[in-house]
N, C-alpha and C positions, 0 to 999 in steps of 0.2 A: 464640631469636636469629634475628634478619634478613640474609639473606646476597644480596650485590650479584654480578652476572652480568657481567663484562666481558669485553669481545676486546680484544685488541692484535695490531698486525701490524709484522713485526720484519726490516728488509732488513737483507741479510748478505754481506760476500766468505764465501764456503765455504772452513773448514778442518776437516782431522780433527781431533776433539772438540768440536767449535763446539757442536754439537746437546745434548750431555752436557754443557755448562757451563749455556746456557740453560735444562736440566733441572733443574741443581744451583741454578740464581737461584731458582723458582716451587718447588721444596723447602724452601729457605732461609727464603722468606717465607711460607710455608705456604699457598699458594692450592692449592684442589684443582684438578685440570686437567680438564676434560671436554671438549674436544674441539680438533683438530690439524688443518691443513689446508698443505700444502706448495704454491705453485706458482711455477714458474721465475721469471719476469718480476716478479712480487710479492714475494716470500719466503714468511717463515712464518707463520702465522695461531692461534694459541691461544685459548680459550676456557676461562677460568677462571671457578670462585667464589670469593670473600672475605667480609672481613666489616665493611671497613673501606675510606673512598677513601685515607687513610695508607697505607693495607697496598698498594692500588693504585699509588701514588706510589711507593714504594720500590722496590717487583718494577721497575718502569719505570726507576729510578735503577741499579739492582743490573746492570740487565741492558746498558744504557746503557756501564759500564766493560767488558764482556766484550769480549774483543779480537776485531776481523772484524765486530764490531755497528754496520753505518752510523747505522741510524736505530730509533726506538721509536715508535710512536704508538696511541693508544684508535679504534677503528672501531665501529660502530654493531652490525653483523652479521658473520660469519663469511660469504666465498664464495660457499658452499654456500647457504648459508641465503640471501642475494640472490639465486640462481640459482633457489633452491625459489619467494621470493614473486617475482620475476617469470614463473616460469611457471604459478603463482596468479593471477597479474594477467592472463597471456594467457586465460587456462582464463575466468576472468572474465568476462574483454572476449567471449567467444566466447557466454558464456551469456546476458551484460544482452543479445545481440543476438539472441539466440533469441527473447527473454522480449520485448523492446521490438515495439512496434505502429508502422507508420507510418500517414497516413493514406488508404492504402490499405486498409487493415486495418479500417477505419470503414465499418459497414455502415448503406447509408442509399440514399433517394434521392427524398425531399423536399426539396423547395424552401429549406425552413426552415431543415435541415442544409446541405445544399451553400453557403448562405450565409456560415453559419458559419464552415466549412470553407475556405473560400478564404480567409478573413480570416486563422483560423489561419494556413493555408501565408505570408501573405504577413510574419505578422510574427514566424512562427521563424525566418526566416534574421538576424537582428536579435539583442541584446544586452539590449532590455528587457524589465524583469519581466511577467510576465502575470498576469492574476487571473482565475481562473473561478468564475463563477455558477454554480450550478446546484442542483435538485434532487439527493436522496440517492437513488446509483442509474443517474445519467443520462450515468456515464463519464469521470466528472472526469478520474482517473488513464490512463484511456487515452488522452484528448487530450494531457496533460503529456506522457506519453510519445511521443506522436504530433508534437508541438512540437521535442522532444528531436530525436527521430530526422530530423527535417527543417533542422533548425541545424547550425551550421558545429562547434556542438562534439558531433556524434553519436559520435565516437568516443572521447569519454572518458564517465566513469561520467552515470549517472540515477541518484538515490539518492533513494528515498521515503519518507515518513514521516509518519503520522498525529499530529498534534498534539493530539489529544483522545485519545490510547492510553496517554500516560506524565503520570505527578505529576512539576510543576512542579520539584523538581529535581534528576528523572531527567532529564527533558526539557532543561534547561540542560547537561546535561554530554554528553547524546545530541547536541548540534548543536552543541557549541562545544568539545566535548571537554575532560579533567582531566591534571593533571600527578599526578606522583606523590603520593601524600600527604594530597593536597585532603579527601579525606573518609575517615571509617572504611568499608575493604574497596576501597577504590581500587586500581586492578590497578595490582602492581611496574611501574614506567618508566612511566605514564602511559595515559592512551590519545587517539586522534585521532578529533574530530568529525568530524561529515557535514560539516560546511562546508569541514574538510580533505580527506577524503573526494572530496569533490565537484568540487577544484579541476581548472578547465577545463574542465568538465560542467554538468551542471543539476540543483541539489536542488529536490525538490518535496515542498511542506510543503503538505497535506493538514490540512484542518478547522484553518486556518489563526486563525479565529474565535474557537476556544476557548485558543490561550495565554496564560498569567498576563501580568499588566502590567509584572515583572522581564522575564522573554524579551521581552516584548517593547519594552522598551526597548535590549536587546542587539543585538537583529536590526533595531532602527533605525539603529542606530549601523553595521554590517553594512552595509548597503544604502548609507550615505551615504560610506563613508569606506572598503569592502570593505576592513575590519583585523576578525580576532577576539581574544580574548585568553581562552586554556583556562581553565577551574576551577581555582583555586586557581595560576595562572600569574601571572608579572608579564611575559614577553615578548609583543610585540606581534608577528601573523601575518599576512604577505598573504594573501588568498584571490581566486581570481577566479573565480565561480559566479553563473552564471544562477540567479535564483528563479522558480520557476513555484508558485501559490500557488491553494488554491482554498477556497470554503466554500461552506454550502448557507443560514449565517446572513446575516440583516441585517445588515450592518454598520455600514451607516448609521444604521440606529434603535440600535446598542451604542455607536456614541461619544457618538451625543445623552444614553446614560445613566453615560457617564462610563468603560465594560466597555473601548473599544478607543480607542487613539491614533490622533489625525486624524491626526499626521504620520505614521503609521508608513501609514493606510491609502493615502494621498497617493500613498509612495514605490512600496507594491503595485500599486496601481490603474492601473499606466504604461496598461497595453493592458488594457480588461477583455473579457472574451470569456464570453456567459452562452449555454452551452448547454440546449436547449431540453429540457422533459420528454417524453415518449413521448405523450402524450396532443394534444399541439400536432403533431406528425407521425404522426400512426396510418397513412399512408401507407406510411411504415415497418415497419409492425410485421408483416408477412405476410414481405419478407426477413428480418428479426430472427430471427424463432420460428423458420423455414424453418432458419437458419444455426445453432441452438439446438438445435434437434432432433437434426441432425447431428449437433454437438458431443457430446449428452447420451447421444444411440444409440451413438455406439463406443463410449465412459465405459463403457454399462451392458453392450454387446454386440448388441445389438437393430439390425436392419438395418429398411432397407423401409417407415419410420414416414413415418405424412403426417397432416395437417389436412384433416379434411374442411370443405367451404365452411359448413357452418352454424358449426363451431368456430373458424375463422376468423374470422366476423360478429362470432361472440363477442365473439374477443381484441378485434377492432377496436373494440369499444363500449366497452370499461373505460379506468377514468380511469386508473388504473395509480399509485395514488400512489408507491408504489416503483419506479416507471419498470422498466428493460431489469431489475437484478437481481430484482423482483418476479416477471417474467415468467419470467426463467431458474425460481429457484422452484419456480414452478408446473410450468410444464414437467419436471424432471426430479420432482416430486411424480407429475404422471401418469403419463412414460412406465418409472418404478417398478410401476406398481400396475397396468398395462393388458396384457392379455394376445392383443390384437391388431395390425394396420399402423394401422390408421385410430383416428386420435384425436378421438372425437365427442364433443360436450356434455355430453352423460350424465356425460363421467366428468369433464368441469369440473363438476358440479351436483353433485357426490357428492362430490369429494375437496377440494373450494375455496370461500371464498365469493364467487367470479365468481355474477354475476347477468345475466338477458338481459337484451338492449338494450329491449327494451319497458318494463321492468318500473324499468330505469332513466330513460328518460324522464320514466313516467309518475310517478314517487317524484320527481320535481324539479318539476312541476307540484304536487304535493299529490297528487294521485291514487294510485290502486292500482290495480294491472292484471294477472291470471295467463296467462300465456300458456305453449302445450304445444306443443313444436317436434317434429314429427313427420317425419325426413327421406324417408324414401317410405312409400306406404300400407302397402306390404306390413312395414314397420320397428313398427306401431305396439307401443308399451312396454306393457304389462299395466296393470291396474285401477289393482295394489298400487303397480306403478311411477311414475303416473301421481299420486295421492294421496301417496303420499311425497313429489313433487317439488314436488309444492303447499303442502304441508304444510312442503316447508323454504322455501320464496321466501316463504310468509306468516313465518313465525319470523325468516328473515333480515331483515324490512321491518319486523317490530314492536321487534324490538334494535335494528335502526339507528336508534330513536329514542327506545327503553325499554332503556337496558342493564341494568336491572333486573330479574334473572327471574323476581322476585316480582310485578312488576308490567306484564309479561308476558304471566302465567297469567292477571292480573285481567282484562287488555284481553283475551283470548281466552277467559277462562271455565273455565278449568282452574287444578288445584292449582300449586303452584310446584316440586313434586316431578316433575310431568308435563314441565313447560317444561323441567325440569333434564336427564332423563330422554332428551328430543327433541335437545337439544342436544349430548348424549354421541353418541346415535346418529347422529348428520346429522354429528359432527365439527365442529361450529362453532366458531370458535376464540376469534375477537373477538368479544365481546360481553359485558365487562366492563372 
């Protein structure tokens, strides 16, 4: 059996027995009572179960003739319970501002990005949607945020959400919320999307690309008429919510194949804003890692950590297809495994497949090229060290274009057990 949760709140002139008659209605009609709230200015506040809105009707009718009973009415919550989710909502409000980034917080200081950047600030204080571009990696989320916190609506919620995280419709009722009923396991009383959620805020729909053609016919509809209508609802909702929206796909090449609505991209596309990869600003990437390091050393406990200038050349030569969270990666990969302050090559050559900048050059000509980075005379690596490292930049350069390690061994002259063998030991990851 399904039992319904109500409040009513009950104003009263005060007489002796008023409280024991009220007692004797919610007996009569058999509601169990869990919970009582008294205050002056309001009256009394009850919180019953039942099992029926008949049985709710009556207790309200019964209690209606007791004499001294001005008024009867159903309220949402008890008091208390508004008193608890608004200081929920403060406690909230106090953390989304911990967690949110402004774009001071944006570590940079290429050309490329300060571009960017300014275009951003100039078009959060504004009301229309943004779209960003970018590579996976390259801070989508922290700009949306960064957007967020420089608009006039910073002080209500950011609420994000990956749209390639949930099936199609979990995802419908995650953004538009369900009423009671709508589906089997649907939470008693319904519940409230982000787009409710969100009102007077900024939702940010993340991997925006991958939503079914259903959503997103809804969130057209959204964007043009800002009304939602919940799962399994027939009431119509205002909402008033920024979208800040981003993907790392084409968009343009999925509606030529029919995957995304040209109007829906239309309504996205107000402002689009395409953040750059790491690879287009390597200018950058010596603050990055610097501010990474830091981050990773208190995490692990480790003080005193630096880049030596050849490790630095390093970073600066990789293309970095994973942009900034590639590098975090790496980084907190080393500075796990290093048992010094100074983070040299060596221990990108052993723990990563970063490769040097020669060896990448000369792999984009056609060429091959081994080169042994020696940072002072007196530093030089051993024989064994020295043939090991060789022996993994040849391995790494014959997978980059044989990830076959049958064929492999044939290009190098060894068994496919040998190839197998090098590749456990060197840790090489990709290469299948």
């Amino acid at each position: 059996m399904e039992f319904l949760e109500r409040v009513i709140q009950i104003d009263f002139e005060d007489r002796l027995g008023l409280g024991m008659e009220i007692f004797e209605s919610c007996e009569k009609n058999r509601v169990d009572k869990i919970g009582m709230e008294v205050i002056p200015t309001q009256g009394m506040f009850i919180k019953f179960r039942c099992t029926s809105v008949d049985q709710v009707q009556r207790l309200i009718k019964d209690l209606k003739s007791v004499y001294g009973v001005l008024f009867v009415k159903l309220r949402d919550q008890m008091p208390y319970e508004e008193r608890e989710h608004d200081l929920i909502a403060i406690i909230s409000k106090i953390d989304r501002k911990k967690q949110l980034t402004s774009f001071s917080g944006i570590i940079f200081q290429s050309a490329t990005m300060r571009r960017v950047i300014e275009t951003a600030k100039m078009v959060a204080k504004g009301n229309s949607t943004v779209l960003l571009r970018g590579e996976s990696g390259t801070g989508k989320e922290l700009f949306a945020r960064a957007i967020h916190m420089e608009s006039l609506r910073s002080e209500a919620a950011f609420i994000p959400i990956n749209c390639a995280a949930l099936p199609e419709s979990l995802l419908e009722s995650e953004l538009f919320g369900y009423e009671e009923g709508a589906f089997t396991g649907a939470a008693r009383g319904g519940k409230k999307g982000l787009f409710e959620q969100a009102d007077h805020g900024t939702l940010f729909l993340d991997e925006i690309g991958e939503i079914p053609t259903q959503v997103q016919v809804r969130l057209l509809r959204v964007l043009q008429e800002g009304m939602i209508r919940r799962v399994g609802g027939v009431k119509e909702l205002s909402v008033d919510v920024r979208i800040v929206a981003a993907t790392h796909r084409n968009l343009e090449e999925m509606i030529q194949k029919g995957e995304f609505r040209e109007d829906l991209y239309y309504r996205l596309n107000v402002i689009p804003l395409r953040i750059p990869p790491l690879r287009e600003r390597s200018e950058d990437i010596q603050l990055i890692a610097q501010h990474l390091i830091r981050k990773i050393s208190d995490k692990l406990g480790k003080t005193d950590l630096h880049l030596t200038k050849e490790s630095l050349d390093l970073l600066t030569s990789q293309t970095w297809p994973g942009n900034v969270r590639q590098l975090e990666n790496i980084l907190e990969r080393i500075i796990n495994v290093m048992d010094s302050t100074e983070i040299k090559p060596q221990l990108f050559y052993e723990w990563t497949d970063l490769v040097s900048a020669p060896l990448i050059a000369e792999s984009e000509k056609g060429n091959f090229q081994i080169q042994i980075r020696v940072e002072q005379e007196k530093d030089w690596p051993t024989l064994k060290e020295i043939v090991s490292d060789v022996e993994k930049q040849v391995l790494l350069r014959v997978l980059k274009t044989h990830t076959s390690s049958r064929k492999a061994g044939k290009i190098l002259g060894v068994s496919n057990t040998t190839i197998l063998n090098k590749i456990k030991s060197y840790g090489i990851k990709k290469y299948d």
